[in-house]
DSSP file (Angstrom, degrees, kcal/mol; ACC not computed):
  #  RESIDUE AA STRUCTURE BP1 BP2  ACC     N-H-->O    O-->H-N    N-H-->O    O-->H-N    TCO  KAPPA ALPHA  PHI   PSI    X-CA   Y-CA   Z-CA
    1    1 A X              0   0    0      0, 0.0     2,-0.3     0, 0.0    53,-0.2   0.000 360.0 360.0 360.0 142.5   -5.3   11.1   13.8
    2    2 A X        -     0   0    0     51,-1.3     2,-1.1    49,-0.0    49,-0.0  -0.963 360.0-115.9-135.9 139.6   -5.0   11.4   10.1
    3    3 A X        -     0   0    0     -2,-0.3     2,-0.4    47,-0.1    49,-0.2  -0.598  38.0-166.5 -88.1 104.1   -3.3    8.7    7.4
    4    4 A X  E     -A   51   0A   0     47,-3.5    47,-0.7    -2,-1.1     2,-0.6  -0.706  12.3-139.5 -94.0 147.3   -0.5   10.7    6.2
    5    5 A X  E     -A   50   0A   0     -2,-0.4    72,-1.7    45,-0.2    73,-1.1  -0.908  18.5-171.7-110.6 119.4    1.6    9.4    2.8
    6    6 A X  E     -A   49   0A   0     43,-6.9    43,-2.5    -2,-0.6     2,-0.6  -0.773  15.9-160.8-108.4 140.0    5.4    9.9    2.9
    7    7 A X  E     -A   48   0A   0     -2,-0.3    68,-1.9    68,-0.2     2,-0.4  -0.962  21.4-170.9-116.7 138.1    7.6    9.3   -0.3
    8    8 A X  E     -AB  47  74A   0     39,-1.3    39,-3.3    -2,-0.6     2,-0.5  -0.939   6.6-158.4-143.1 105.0   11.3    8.7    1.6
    9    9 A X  E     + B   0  73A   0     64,-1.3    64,-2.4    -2,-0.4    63,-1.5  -0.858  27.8 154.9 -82.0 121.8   14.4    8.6   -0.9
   10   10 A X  E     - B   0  71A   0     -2,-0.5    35,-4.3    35,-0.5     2,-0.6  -0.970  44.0 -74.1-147.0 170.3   17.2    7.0    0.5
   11   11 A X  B     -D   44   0B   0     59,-1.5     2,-3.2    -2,-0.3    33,-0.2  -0.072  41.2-126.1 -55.9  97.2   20.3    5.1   -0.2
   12   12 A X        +     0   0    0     31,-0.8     2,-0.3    -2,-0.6    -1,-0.1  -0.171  60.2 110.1 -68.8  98.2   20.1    1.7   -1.3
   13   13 A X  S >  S-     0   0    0     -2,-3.2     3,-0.7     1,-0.1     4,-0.2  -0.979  73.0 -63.5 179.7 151.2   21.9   -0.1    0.6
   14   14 A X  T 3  S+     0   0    0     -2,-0.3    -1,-0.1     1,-0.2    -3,-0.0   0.097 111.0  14.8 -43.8 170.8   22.2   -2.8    3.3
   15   15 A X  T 3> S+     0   0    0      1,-0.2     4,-1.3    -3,-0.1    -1,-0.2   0.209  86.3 109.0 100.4   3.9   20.6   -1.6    6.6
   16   16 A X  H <> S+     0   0    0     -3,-0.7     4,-2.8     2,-0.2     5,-0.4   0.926  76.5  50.6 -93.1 -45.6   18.6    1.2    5.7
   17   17 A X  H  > S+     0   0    0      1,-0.3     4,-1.6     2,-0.2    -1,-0.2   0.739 112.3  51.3 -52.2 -23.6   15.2   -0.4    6.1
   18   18 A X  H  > S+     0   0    0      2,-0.2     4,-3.6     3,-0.2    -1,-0.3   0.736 112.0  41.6 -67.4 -49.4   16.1   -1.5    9.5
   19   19 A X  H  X S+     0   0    0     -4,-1.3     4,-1.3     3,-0.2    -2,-0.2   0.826 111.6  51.1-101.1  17.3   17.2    1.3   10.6
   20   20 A X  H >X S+     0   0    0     -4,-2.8     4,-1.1     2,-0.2     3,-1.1   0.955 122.7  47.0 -68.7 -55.6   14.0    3.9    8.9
   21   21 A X  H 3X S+     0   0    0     -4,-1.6     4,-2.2    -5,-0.4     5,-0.4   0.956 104.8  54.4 -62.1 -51.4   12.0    0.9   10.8
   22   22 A X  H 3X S+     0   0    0     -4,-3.6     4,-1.1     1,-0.2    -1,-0.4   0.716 100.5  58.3 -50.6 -29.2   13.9    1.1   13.8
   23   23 A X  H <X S+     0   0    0     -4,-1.3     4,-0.7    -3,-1.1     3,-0.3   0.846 105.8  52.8  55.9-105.5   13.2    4.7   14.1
   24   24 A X  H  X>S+     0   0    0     -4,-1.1     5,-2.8     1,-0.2     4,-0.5   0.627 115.3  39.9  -1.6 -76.3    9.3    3.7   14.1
   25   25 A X  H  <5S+     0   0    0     -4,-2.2    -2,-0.2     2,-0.2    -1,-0.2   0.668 107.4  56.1 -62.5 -51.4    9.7    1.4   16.8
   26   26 A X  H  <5S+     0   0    0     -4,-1.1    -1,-0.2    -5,-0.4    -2,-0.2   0.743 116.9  39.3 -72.1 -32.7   12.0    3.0   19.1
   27   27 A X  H  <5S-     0   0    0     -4,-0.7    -2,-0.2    -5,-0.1    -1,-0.2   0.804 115.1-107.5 -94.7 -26.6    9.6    6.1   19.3
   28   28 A X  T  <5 +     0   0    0     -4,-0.5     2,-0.7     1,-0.2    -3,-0.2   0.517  66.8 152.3  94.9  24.2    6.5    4.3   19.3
   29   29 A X      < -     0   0    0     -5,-2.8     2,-0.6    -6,-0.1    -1,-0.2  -0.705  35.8-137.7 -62.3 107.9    5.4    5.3   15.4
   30   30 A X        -     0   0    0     -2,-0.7    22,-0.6    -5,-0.0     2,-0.6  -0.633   7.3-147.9 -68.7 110.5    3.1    3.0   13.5
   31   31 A X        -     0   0    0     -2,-0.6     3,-0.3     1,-0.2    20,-0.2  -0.810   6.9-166.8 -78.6 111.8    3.6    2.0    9.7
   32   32 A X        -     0   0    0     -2,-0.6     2,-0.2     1,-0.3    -1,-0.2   0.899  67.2 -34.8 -27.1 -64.0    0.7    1.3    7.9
   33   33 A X  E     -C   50   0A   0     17,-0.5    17,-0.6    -3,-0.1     2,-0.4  -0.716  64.1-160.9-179.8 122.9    1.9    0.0    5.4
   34   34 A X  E     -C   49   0A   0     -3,-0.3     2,-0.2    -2,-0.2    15,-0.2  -0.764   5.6-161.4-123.6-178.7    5.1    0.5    3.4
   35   35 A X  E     -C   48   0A   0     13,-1.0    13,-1.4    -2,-0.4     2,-0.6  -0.918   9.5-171.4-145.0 101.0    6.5   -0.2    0.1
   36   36 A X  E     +C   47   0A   0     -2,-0.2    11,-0.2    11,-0.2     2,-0.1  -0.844  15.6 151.3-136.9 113.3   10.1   -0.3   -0.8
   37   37 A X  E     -C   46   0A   0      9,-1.7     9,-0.7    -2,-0.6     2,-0.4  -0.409  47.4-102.4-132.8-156.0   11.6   -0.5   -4.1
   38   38 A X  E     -C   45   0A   0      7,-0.2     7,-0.3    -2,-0.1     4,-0.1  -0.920  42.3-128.6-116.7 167.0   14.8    0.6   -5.9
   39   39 A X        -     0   0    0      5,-3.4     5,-0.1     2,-0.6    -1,-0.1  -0.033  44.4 -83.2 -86.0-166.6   14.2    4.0   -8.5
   40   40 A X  S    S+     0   0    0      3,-0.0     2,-0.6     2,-0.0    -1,-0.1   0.742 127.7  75.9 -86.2 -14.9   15.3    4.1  -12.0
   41   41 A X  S >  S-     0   0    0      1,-0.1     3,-1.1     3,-0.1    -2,-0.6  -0.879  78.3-155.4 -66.7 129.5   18.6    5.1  -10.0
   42   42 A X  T 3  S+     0   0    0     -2,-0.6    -1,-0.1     1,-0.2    -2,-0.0   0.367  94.6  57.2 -88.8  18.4   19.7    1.9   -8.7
   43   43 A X  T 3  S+     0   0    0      2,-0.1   -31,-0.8   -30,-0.0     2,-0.4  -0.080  98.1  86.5-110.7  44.4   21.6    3.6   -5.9
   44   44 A X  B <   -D   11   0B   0     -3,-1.1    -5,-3.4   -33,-0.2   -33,-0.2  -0.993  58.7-167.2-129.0 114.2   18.0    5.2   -5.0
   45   45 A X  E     - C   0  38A   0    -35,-4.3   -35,-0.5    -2,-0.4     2,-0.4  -0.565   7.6-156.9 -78.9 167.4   15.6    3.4   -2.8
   46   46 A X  E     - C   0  37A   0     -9,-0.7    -9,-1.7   -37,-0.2     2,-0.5  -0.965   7.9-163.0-126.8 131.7   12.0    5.0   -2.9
   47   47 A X  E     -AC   8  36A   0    -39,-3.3   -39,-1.3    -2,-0.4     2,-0.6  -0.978   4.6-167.5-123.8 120.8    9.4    4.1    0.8
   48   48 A X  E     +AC   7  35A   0    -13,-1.4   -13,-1.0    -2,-0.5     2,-0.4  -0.879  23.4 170.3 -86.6 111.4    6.0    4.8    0.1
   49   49 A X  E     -AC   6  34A   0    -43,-2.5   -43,-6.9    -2,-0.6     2,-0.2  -0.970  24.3-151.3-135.3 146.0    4.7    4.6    4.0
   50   50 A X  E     -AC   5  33A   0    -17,-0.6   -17,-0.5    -2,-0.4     2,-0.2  -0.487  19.0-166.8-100.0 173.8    1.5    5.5    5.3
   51   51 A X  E     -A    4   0A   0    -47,-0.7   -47,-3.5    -2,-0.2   -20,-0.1  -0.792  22.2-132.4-164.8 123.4    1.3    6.7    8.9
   52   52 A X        +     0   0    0    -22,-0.6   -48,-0.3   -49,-0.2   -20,-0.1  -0.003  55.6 127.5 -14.1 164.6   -1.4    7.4   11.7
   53   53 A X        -     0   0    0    -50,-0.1   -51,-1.3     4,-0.0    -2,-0.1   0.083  58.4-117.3-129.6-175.5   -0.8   10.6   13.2
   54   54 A X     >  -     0   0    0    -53,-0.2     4,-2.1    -2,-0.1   -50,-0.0  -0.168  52.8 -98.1 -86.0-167.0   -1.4   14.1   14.4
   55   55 A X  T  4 S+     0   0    0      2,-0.2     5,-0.2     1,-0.1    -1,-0.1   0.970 126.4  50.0 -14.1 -84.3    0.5   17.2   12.8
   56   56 A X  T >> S+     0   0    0      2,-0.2     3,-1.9     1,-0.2     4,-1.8   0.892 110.1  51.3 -52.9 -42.2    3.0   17.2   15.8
   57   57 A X  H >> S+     0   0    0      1,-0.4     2,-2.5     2,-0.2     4,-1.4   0.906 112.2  45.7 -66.2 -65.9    3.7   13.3   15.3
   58   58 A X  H 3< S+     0   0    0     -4,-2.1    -1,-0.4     1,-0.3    -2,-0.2  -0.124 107.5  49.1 -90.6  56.4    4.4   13.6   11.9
   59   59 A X  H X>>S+     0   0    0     -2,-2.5     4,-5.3    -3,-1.9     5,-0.6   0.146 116.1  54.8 -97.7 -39.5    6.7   16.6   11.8
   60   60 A X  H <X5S+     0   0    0     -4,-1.8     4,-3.4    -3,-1.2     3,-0.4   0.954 107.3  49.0 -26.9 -80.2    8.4   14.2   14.9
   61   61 A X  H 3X5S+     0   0    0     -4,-1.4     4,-1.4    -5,-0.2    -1,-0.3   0.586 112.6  46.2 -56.0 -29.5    8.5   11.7   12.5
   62   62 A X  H <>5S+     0   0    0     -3,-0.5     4,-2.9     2,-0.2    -2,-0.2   0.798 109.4  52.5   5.0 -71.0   10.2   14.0    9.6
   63   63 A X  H  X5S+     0   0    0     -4,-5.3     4,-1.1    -3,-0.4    -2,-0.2   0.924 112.0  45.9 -70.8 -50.5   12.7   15.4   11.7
   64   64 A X  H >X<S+     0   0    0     -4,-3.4     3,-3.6    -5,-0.6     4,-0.9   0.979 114.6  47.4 -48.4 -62.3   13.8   11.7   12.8
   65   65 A X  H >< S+     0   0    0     -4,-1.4     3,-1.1     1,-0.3     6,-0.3   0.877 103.8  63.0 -47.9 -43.4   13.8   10.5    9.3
   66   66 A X  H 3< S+     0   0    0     -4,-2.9    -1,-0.3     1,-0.2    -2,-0.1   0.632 100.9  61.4 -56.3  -8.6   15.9   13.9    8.4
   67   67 A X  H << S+     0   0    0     -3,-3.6    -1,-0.2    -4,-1.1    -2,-0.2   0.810  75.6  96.6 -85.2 -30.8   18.5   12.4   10.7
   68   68 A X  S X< S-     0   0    0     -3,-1.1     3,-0.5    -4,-0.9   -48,-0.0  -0.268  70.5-142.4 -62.5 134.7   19.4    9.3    9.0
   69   69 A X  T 3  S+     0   0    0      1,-0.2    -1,-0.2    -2,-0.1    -3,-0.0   0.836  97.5  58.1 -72.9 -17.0   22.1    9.8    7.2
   70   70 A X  T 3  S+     0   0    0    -60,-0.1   -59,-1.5   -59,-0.0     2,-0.6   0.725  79.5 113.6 -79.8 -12.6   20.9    7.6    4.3
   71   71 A X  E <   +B   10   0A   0     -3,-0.5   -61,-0.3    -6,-0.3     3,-0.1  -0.542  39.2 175.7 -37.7  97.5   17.9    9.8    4.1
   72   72 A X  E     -     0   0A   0    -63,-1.5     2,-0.3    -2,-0.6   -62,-0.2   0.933  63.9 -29.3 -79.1 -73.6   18.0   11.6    0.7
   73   73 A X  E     -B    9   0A   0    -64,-2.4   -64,-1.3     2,-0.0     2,-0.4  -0.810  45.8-137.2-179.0 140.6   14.4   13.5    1.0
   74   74 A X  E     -B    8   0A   0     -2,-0.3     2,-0.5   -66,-0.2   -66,-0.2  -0.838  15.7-164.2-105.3 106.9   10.9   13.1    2.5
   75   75 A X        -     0   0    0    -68,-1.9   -68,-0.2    -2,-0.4   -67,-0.0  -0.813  14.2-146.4 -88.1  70.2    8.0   14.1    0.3
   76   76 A X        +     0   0    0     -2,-0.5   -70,-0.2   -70,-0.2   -72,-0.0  -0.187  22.3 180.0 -42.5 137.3    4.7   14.6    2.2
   77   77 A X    >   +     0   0    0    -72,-1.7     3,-3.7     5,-0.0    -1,-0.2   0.495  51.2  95.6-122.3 -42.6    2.4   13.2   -0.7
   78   78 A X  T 3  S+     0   0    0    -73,-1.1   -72,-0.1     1,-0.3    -2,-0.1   0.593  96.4  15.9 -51.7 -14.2   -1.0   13.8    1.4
   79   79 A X  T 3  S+     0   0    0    -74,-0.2     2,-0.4     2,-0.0    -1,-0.3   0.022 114.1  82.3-138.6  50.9   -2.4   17.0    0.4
   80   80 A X  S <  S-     0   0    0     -3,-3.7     2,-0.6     0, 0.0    -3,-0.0  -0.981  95.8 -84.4-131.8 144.3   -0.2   17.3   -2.9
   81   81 A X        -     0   0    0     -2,-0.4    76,-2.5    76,-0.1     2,-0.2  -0.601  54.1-172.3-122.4 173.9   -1.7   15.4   -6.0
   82   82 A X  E     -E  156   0C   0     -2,-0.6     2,-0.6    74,-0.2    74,-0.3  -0.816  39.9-145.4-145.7 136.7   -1.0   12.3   -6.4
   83   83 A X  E     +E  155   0C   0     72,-2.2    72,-0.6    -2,-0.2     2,-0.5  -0.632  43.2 174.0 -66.3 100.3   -1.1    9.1   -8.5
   84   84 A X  E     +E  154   0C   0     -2,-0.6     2,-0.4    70,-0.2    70,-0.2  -0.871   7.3 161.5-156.5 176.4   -1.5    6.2   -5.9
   85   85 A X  E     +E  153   0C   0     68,-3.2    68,-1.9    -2,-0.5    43,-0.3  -0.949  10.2 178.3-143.2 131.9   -2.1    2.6   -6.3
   86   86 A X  E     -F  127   0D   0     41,-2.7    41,-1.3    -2,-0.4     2,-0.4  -0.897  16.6-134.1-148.5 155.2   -1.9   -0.8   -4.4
   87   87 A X  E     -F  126   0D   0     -2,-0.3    63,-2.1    64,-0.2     2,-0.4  -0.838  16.0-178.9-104.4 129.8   -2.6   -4.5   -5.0
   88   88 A X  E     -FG 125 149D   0     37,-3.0    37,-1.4    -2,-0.4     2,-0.4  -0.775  22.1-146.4-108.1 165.0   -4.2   -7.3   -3.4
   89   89 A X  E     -FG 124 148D   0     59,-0.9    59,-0.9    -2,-0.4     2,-0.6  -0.990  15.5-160.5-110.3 126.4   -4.8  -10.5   -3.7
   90   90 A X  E     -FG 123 147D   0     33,-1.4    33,-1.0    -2,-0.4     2,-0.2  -0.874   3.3-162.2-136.7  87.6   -8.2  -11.8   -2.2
   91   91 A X  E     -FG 122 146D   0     55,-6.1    55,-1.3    -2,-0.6    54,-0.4  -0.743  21.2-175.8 -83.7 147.7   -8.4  -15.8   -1.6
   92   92 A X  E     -F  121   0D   0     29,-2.2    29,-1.3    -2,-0.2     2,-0.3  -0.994  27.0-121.4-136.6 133.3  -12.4  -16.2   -1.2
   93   93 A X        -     0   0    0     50,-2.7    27,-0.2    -2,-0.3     2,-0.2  -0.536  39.0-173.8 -97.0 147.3  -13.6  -19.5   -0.4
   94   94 A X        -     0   0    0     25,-0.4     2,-0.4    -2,-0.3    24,-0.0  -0.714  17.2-170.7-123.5 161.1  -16.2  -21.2   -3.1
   95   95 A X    >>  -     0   0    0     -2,-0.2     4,-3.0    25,-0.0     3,-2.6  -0.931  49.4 -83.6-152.2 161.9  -18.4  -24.1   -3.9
   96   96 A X  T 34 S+     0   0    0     -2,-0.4     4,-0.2     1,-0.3    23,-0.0   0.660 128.9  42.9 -24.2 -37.9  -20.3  -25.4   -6.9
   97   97 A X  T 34 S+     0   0    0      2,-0.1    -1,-0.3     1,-0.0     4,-0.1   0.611 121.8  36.5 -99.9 -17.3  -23.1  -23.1   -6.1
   98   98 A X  T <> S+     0   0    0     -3,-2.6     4,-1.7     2,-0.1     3,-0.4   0.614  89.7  81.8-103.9 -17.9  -21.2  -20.2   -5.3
   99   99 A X  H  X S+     0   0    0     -4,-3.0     4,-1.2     1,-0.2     3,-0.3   0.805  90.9  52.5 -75.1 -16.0  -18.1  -19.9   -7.6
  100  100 A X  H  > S+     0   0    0     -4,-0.2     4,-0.6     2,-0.2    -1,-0.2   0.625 108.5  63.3 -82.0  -7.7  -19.8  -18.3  -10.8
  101  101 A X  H  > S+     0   0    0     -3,-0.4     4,-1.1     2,-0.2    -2,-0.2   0.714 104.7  38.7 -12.6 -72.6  -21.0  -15.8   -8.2
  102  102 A X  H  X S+     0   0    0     -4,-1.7     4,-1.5    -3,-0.3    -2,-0.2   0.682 108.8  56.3 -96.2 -15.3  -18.0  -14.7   -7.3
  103  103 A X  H  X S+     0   0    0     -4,-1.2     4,-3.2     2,-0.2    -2,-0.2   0.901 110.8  52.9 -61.7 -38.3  -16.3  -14.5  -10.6
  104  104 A X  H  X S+     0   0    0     -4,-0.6     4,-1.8     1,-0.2    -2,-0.2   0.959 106.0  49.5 -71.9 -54.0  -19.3  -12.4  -11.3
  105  105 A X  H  X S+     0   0    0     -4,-1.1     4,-1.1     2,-0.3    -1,-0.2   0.818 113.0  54.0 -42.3 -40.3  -18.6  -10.2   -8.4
  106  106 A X  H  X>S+     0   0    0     -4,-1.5     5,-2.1     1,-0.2     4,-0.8   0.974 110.4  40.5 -44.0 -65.9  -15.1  -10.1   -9.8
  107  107 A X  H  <5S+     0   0    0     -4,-3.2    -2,-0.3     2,-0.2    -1,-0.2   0.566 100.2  69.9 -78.7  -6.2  -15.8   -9.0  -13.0
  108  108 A X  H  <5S+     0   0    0     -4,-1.8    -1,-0.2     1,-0.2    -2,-0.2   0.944 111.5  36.8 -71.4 -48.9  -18.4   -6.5  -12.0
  109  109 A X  H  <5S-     0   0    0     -4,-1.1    -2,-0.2    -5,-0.2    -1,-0.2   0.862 118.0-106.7 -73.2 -48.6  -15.3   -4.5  -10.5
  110  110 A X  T  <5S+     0   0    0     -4,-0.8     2,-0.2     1,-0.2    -3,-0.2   0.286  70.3 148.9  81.2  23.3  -12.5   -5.3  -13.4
  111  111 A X      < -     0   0    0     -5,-2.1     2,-0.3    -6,-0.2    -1,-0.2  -0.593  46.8-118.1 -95.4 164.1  -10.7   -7.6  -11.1
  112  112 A X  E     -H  124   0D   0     12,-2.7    12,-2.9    -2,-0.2     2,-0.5  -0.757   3.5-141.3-106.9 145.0   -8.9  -10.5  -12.3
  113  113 A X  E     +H  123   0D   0     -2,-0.3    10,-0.2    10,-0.3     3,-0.1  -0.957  32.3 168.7 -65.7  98.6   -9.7  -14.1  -11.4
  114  114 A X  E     +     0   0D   0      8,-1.3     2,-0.3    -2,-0.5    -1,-0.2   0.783  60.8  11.1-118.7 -55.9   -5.8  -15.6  -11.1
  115  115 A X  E     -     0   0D   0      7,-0.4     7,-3.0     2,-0.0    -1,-0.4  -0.949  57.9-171.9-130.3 162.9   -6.4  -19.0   -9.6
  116  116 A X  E     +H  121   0D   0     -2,-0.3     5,-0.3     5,-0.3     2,-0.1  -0.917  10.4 173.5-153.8 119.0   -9.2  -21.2   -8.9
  117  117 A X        -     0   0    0      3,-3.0     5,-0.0    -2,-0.4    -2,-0.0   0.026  48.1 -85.2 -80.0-169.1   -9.2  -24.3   -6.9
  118  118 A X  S    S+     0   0    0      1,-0.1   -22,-0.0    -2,-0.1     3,-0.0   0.987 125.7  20.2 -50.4 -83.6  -11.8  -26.6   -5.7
  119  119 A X  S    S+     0   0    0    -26,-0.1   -25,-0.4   -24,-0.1     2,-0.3   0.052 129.1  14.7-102.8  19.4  -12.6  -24.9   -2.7
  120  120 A X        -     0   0    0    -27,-0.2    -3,-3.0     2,-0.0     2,-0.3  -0.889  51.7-148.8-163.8 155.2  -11.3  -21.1   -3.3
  121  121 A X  E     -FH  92 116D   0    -29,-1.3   -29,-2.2    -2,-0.3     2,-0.5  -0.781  16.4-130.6-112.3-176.8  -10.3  -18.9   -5.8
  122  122 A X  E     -F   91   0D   0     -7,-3.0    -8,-1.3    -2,-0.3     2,-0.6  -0.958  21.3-166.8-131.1 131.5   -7.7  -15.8   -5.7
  123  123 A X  E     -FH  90 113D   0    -33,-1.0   -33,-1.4    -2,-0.5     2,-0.4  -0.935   8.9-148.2-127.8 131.6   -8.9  -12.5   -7.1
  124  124 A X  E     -FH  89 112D   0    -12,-2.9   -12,-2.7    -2,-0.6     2,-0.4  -0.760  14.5-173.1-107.7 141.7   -6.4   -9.9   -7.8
  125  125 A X  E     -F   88   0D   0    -37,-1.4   -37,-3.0    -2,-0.4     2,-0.4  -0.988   9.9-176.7-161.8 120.2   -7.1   -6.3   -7.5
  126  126 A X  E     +F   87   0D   0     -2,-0.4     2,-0.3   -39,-0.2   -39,-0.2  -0.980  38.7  86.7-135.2 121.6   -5.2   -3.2   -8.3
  127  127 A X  E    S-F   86   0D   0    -41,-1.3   -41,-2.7    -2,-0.4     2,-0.2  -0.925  75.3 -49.3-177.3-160.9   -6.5    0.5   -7.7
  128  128 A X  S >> S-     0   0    0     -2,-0.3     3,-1.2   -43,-0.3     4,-0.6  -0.589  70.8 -81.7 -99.3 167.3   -6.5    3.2   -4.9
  129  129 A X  H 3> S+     0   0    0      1,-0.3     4,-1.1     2,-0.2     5,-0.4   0.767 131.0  49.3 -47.0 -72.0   -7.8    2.6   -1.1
  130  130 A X  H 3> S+     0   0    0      1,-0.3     4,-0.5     2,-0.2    -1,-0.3   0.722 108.8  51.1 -65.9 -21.8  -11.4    2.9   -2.1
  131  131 A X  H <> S+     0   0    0     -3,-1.2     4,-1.8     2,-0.1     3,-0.3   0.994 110.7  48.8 -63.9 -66.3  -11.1    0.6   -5.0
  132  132 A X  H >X S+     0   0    0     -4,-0.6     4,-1.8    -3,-0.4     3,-1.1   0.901 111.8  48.4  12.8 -95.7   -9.5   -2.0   -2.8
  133  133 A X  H 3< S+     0   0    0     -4,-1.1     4,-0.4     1,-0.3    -1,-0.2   0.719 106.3  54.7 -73.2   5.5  -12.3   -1.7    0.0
  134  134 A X  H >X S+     0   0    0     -4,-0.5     4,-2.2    -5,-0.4     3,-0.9   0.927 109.2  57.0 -93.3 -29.1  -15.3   -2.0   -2.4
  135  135 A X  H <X>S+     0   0    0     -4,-1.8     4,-2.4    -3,-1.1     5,-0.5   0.979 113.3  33.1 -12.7 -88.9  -13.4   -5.2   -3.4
  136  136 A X  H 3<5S+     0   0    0     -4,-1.8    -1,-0.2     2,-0.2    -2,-0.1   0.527 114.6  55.4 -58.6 -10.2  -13.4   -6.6   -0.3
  137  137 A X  H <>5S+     0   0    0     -3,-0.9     4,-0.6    -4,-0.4    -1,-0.2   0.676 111.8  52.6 -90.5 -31.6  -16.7   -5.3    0.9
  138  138 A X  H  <5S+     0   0    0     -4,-2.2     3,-0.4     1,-0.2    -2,-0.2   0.942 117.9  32.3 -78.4 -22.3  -18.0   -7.0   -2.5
  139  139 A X  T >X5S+     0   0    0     -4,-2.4     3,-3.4    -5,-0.3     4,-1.5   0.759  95.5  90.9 -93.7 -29.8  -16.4  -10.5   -1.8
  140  140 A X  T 34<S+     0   0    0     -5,-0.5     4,-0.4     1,-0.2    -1,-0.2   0.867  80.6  51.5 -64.9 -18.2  -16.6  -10.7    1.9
  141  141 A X  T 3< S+     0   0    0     -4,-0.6    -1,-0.2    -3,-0.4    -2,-0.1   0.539  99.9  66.0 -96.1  21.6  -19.8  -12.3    2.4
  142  142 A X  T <4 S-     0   0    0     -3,-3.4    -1,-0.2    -4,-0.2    -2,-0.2   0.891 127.3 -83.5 -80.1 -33.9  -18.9  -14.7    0.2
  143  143 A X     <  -     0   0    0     -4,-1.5   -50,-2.7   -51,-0.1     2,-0.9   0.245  33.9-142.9 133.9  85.0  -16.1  -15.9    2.7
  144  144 A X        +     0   0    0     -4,-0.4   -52,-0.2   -52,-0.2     3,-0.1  -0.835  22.2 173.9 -89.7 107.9  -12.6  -14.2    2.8
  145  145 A X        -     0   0    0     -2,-0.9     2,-0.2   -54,-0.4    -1,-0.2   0.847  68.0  -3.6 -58.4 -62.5   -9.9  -17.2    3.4
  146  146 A X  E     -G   91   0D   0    -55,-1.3   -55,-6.1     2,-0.1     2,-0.3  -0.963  54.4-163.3 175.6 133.1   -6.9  -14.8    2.9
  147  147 A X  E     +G   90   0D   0     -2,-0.2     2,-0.3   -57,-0.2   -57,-0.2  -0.873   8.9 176.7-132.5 160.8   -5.9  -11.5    2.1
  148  148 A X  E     -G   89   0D   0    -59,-0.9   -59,-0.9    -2,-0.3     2,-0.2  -0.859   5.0-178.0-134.6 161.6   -2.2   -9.8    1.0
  149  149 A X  E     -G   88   0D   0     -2,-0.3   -61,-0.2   -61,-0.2     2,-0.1  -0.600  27.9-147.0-166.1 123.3   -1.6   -6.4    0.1
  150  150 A X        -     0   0    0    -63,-2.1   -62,-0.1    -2,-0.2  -117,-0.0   0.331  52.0-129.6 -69.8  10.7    1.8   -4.9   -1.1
  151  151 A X        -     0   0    0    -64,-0.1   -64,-0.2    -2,-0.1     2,-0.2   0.088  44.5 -23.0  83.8 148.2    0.7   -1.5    0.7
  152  152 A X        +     0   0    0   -119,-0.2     2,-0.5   -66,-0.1  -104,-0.3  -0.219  51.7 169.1 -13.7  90.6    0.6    2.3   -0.7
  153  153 A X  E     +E   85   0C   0    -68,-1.9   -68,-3.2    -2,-0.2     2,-0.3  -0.993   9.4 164.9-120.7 154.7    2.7    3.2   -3.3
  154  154 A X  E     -E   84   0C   0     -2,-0.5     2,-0.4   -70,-0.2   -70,-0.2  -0.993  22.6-159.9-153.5 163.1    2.1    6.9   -5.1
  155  155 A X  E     -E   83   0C   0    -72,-0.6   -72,-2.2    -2,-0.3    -2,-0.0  -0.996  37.4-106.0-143.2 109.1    4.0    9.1   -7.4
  156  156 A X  E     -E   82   0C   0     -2,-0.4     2,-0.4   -74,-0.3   -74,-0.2  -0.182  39.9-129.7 -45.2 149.0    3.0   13.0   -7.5
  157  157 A X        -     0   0    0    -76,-2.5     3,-0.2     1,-0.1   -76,-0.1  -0.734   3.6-137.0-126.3 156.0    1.1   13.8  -10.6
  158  158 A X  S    S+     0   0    0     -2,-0.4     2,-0.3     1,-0.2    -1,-0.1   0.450  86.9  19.7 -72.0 -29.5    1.7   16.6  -13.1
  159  159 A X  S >  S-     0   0    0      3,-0.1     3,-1.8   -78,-0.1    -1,-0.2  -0.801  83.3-111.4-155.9 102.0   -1.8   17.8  -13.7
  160  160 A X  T 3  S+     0   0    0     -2,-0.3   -78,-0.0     1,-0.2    -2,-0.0  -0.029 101.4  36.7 -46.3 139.7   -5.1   17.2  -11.6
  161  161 A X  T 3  S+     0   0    0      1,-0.1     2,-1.1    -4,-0.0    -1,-0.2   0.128  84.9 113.1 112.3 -28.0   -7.3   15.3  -13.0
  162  162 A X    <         0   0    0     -3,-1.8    -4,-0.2     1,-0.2    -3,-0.1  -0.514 360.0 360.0-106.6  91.7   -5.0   13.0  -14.5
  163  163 A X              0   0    0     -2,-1.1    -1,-0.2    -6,-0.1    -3,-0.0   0.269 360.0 360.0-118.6 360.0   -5.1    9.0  -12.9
């Protein structure tokens, strides 16, 4: 199994995410994680979805997707390159002795401090998957509370080399 990245233009308009998802579901396909937003067309959706599978699943998965009729066109992103980017937010639980700690931990990465309580703060973090898990690798034995992340999005790039 391999994490494939699909960029899926379709129609913006009610029902379409329900039924790309139903799809998924009905066949037994797993989303990683999508991301669904409208384009600088506003009758243009763009879904950035990751996916589990082999070769055969994902051509499977293709050929379904080619069926919807709201389907516009499915951009395999995973061996083409590619810009891509997602954000978390990371509540990490704190005390008196720990919280200039993790602020340090923060800033050692560039990640941003956004709230701090009493007993946590929220650290916000925007980059590609590996950026992400050194985040979370750096913070976790502090105490991870609560984690969010808007998912994969990517945009094919113009020139290698250029992020």
């Amino acid at each position: 199994m391999q994490k494939f990245t699909l960029s899926v233009l379709v129609e913006n308009k009610f029902g379409v995410l329900a039924r790309v998802a139903g799809l998924f579901s009905a066949r037994g396909f797993n989303i990683n994680s999508l991301a669904v937003a409208e384009t600088e067309d506003p009758t243009v959706s763009r879904m950035t979805m990751v996916v589990d599978a082999d070769e055969k699943t994902l051509e499977q998965i293709k050929k379904q997707l080619n069926k919807l009729i709201d389907v516009i066109k499915i951009i395999d992103l995973t061996k083409k390159d590619c810009i891509d980017r997602e954000l978390v937010l990371i509540k990490v639980k704190i005390n008196a002795k720990t919280r200039d700690k993790v602020v340090q931990a923060a800033d050692s990465l560039n990640a941003r401090v956004v709230d701090m309580g009493k007993d946590s703060l929220t650290v916000e973090e925007v980059g590609d998957m590996k950026k992400i898990n050194a985040t979370l690798e750096l913070l976790g034995p502090f105490g991870i509370v609560e984690i969010v992340r808007t998912g994969r999005i990517a945009i094919q790039s113009e020139k290698k080399g250029v992020a």
